[in-house]
Structure formats: structure tokens, C-alpha cells
N, C-alpha and C positions, 0 to 999 in steps of 0.2 A: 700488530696494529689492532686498534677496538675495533670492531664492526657492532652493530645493532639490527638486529632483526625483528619488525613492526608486525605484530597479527594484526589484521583490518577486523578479524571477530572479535566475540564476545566472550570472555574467558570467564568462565562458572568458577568461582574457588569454591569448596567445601561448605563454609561458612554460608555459602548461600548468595555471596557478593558478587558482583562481577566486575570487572574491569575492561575496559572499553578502549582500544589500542594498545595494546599490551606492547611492551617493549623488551626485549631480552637482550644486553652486551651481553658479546663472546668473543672472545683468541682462538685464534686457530695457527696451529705451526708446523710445520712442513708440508707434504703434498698427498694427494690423497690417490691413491691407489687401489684400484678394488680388486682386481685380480690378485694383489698381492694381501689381503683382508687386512692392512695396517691402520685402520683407524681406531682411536685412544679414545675414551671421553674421560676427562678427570671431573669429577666434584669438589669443590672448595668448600673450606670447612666457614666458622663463623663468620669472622671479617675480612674474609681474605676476596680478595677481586679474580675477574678471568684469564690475568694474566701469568699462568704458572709460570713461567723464565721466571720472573719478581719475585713470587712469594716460594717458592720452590726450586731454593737452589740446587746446583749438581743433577739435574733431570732433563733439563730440554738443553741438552746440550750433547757433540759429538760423545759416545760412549754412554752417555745416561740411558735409562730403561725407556725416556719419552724423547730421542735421538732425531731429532727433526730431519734426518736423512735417510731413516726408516720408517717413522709414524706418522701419521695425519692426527695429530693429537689438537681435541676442543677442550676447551671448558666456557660456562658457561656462567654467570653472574646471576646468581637465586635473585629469581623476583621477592620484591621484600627490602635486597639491600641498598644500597647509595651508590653503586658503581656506575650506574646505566643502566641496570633493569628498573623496571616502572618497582616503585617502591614511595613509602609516605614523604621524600622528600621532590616525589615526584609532582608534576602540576594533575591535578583532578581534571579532567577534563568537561566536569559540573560544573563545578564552580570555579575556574579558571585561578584558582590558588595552590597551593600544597596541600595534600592530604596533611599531613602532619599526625597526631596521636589518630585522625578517622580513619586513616589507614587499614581495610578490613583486616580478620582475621585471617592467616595465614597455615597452611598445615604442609609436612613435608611430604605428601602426596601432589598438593596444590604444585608446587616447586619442580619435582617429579614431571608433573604434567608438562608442565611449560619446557622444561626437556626434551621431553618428546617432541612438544611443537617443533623444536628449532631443527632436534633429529632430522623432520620429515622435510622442513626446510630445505636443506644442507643434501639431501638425498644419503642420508646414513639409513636407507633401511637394515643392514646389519653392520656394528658394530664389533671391533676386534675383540677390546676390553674395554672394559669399564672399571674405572678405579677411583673411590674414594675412603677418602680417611678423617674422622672427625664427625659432625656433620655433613660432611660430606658421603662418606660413608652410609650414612641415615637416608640420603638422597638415593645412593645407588642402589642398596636396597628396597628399597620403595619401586623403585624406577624398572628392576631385574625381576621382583615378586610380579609388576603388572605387564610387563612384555619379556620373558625370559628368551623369546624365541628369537629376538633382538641383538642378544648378547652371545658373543663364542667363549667369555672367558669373565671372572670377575675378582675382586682384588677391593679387601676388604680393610684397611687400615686404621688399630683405633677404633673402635668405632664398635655399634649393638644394634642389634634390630628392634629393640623398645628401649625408650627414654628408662632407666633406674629411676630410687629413690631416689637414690645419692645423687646424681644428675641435677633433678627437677630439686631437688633441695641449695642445690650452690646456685641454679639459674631464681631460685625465689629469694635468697637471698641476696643477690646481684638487681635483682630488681627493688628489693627495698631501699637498698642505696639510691637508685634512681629516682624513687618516688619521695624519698625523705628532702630530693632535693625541690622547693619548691617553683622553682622555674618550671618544670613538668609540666607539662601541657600547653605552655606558652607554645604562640604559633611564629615560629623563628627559628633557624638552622641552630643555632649553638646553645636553643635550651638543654637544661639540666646537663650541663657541661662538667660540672661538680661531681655530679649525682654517677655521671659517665663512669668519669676518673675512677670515684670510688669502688663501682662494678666492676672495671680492667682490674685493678688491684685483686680484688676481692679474685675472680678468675683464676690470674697469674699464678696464683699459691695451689693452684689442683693444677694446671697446666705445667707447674714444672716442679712441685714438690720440693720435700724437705732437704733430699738427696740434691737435686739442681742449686737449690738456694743455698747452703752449705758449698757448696766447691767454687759458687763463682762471686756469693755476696757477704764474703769475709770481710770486715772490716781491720785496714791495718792498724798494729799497736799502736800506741798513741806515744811519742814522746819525751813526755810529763807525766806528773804521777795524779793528777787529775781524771775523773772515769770521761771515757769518751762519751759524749751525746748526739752526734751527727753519723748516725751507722749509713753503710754502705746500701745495706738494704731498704731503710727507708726512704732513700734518695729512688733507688730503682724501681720502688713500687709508686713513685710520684711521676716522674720522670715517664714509665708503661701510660700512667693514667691517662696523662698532660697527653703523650703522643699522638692517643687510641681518639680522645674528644678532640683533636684538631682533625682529623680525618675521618675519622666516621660520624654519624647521625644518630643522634639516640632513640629515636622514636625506628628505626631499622633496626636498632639490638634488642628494641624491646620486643619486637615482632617476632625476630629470628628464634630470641628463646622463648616467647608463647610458642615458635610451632616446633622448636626443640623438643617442648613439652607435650607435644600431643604424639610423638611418634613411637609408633605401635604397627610393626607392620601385619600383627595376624589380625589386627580390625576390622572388622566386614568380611573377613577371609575365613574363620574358623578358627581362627585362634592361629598363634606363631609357630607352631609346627610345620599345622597345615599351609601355610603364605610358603614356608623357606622348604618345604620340600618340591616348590615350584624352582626352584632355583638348581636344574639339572647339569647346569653345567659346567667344568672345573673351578674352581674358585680357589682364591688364596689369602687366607687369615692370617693377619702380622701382627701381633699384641708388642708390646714394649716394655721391658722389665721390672719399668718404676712407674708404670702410669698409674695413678692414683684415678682416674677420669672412666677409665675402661680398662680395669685390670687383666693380667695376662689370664689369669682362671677364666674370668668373664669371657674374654677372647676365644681361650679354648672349648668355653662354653660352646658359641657362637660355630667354631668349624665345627666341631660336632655332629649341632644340630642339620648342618647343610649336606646333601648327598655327596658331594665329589670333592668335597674340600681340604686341603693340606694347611696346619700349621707352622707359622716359623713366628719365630721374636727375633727380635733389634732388642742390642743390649745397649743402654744408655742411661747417663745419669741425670737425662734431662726430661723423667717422666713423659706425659703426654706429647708435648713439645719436641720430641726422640725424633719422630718424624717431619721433623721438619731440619732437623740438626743432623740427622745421620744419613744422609745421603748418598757414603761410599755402601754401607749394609744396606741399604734399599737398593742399590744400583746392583749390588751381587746377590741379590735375592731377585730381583723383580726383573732382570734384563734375561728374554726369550724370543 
């Protein structure tokens, strides 16, 4: 079930902005036990909500690694997006409208933060593990460099502790889609709805690569000796679009990956060394065989560089997206 958890303060983001009733949706599932240290917090990656059952099949479920019958597993809804955390299509409490595009600027530290708020909420002073992959990932990190002492365990999916070029180049290019569309900045839910689409498309193609697209978006022969023009594939990069702007908000994609873009967890730390050799304590790094988004190198980059960390990959032909499809290899990898 959603819940919603109100700070009465005054939340400082980065930017310098604040936001004034802060709101934070979260799921929470199974029960929490502290003697037995089983609380989970998972991070959601771009558009995904706090309801892992949903977007995270074969996990919260008897025998899954987030087993509602052994974890107290949260997650929690990044301020920023349209699920229930205060985000631009949220009311301003200024001027009694939507922020819409004035929505401050956003950093995944700021997001971070508001974690911790609900943490202290909830009485999570220590947490079993922590797990995110994606974006989300980028949160937990963040989240682990500024209270390590928080965490018994960490669990890194997918995912870098600095935005790439490559990265920040697909999310600038996703944004031009957006801005080319000129409803942009209109104050109304379903502006650049177009602009949306176009960005999911664009996405979808790093998120599940050449190998995913090849096995599943074959077009059958045709026939007639006529060449086909109605391919399979470009029905499913319309069809992603169409889905991605009926549910989500664009002026929350467009935030998400401005603070996609700014995350850098050695900033104000000394550089990225020095942030992830704060991170003392076991950790586990899962790269994915075909992610084009955070390749496996990158990945092993990544454990590496962290004191206590072990390597594993998910082998799958579904790129970045692996983890969200491979759920029997996450379950035999991550169930302890």
C-alpha cells in the first residue's frame, strides 16, 4: 500500500531552493525486525515508482532475495518524480499551482537526502542492505559515501558512481527530443507529450541494445513478394513512447536526468577515490553482459575501486534492462 511521509521543515536542495512540505511516497513490505537486522532499502531507477512487487518482478515474493517473510524491504519514490513525492507536478505551495518546468533544480544527493529523512522517520537507524541498480544505484551510493555507518551491506546493480560521457550524451540527446517539441514549457500535465515519446524511444535503444532488439523485434516474412514497410520494431519503439507519456510527466524526466547529469559522488569529497573508500562495508557489484548503459568493464571498474567488494554478472540478452528480466540470476546471486 502507498503511504506518504510529510517533513513540516524546510528542505535545502543544493541548488540553493527549498521546498517547503516535502512529501516523500514509500512501500514498505513485510515486517520489520531489528533483532533480526532484515531491513532492505531498494532505489528505483528512472521511472519506476516505490512499488517494487510492480516494477520488480520475481523479488518480493516467497523465495525471492526481497522475500516479504524475511525482509522489511522500503523503497522510496525520488523526489522529483510524479508518483507521490513532491515533484514539479506537484502543487507549489507559493503559488497554489504546479510547479511545472520551475520546478528547482534537483541533484542526486538532494534525493539521497530525503532518504535519509524517511530513514529517521521509519526508525531505520541501521539498515541491512541497501540495493540499487540504475539510477538508483547512483542514489545508493550517494546515500552509503554520506552515512556508511548506516549500512551492513551494499549491492550495486548497473549502475557508476559518476554520470559517463556516454550517459550524459543519450540523456542530452533525449532532451532535445523534448525541447524540439514545442508544447515545452506549457503549464499542463500532458505538455510535450511528443517530445516524451520521442525521448522513451530514443532511451529504449541503450536500455536494451542491438542484441535485445534482434531476438525479440524480428519482423515476420511477408507473404507477397512486395518489401515489407510496417516493421515490428517500429511499432514497439511507438507503442514504449505512447505508454511511457500516458504515465509519466515530462517536466519529472526532464529533472531526473538534469540530476542524472550532475552525479559525481567524489564532489566536495576529494575526488571519487576518496568518497568510495568510505564505503567499508561488503558490497556486491552485478554488471550485465550486454549493457551498453554501464558496461561490464565499467562495472568491474567500479568493484574495484570499493574496499570489500565482489564481482558477479547476469548474463542476458536484454542489455541494461537484464535486470529487470533476469530475476531467476538475481535471486541466485543476491539471496543471503
Amino acid at each position: 500500500m502507498l503511504k506518504t511521509y510529510r517533513y513540516e521543515g524546510d528542505f535545502h536542495l543544493e541548488s540553493g531552493a527549498i521546498l517547503h512540505g516535502l512529501e516523500i511516497a514509500y512501500h514498505t513490505f513485510g515486517s520489520y525486525r531489528p533483532e533480526a537486522d532484515n531491513a532492505v532499502w531498494v532505489c528505483h531507477a528512472l521511472t519506476a515508482n516505490s512499488d517494487v512487487a510492480d516494477w520488480w518482478p520475481g523479488t518480493v515474493v516467497e523465495g525471492g532475495f526481497l522475500d516479504p517473510a524475511r525482509y522489511f524491504t522500503v523503497c522510496a519514490n525520488i523526489i522529483g518524480s510524479c508518483y507521490g513525492s513532491t515533484g514539479p507536478a506537484s502543487i507549489n505551495p507559493e503559488t497554489g499551482v504546479p510547479y511545472y518546468a520551475d520546478f528547482p533544480d534537483l541533484t542526486i544527493r538532494d534525493m539521497a537526502r530525503a532518504h535519509s529523512l524517511l530513514a529517521d522517520h521509519l526508525g531505520l537507524g541501521h539498515i541491512g542492505a541497501l540495493v540499487g541498480s540504475s539510477v538508483g544505484g547512483f542514489q545508493a551510493i550517494e546515500w552509503a559515501v554520506e552515512e556508511p555507518e548506516r549500512f551492513g551491506r551494499l549491492v550495486l546493480i548497473a549502475t557508476a558512481a559518476k554520470a559517463s560521457p556516454w550517459c550524459i550524451a543519450v540523456d542530452e540527446t533525449q532532451r532535445m527530443a523534448i525541447f524540439a517539441d514545442r508544447s515545452y514549457g506549457e503549464r499542463r500535465p500532458d505538455a510535450a507529450s511528443a517530445g516524451l515519446e520521442a525521448a522513451r524511444a530514443i532511451g529504449l535503444l541503450t536500455y536494451r541494445g542491438p542484441e535485445g532488439y534482434n531476438r525479440t523485434q524480428q519482423t515476420p516474412p511477408a507473404d507477397h513478394n512486395l518489401p515489407v514497410r510496417e516493421h515490428r520494431a517500429c511499432s514497439y519503439q511507438r507503442y514504449q513512447g505512447s505508454k511511457l507519456s500516458r504515465r509519466f510527466n515530462v517536466y519529472s524526466y526532464v529533472k531526473i536526468l538534469d540530476a542524472f547529469d550532475t552525479h559525481d559522488a567524489g564532489r566536495g569529497r576529494g575526488g571519487l577515490q576518496a568518497a568510495l573508500d568510505r564505503l567499508v562495508m561488503p558490497a556486491l557489484v552485478i554488471g550485465i553482459s550486454t549493457d551498453i548503459v554501464f558496461t561490464p568493464s565499467e562495472m568491474q571498474t567500479l568493484a574495484a575501486m570499493l574496499p570489500h567488494a565482489e564481482y558477479r554478472e547476469i548474463e542476458s540478452a536484454f542489455g541494461h534492462d537484464g535486470f529487470l528480466v533476469e530475476h531467476d540470476q538475481l535471486n541466485a546471486i543476491l539471496k543471503y
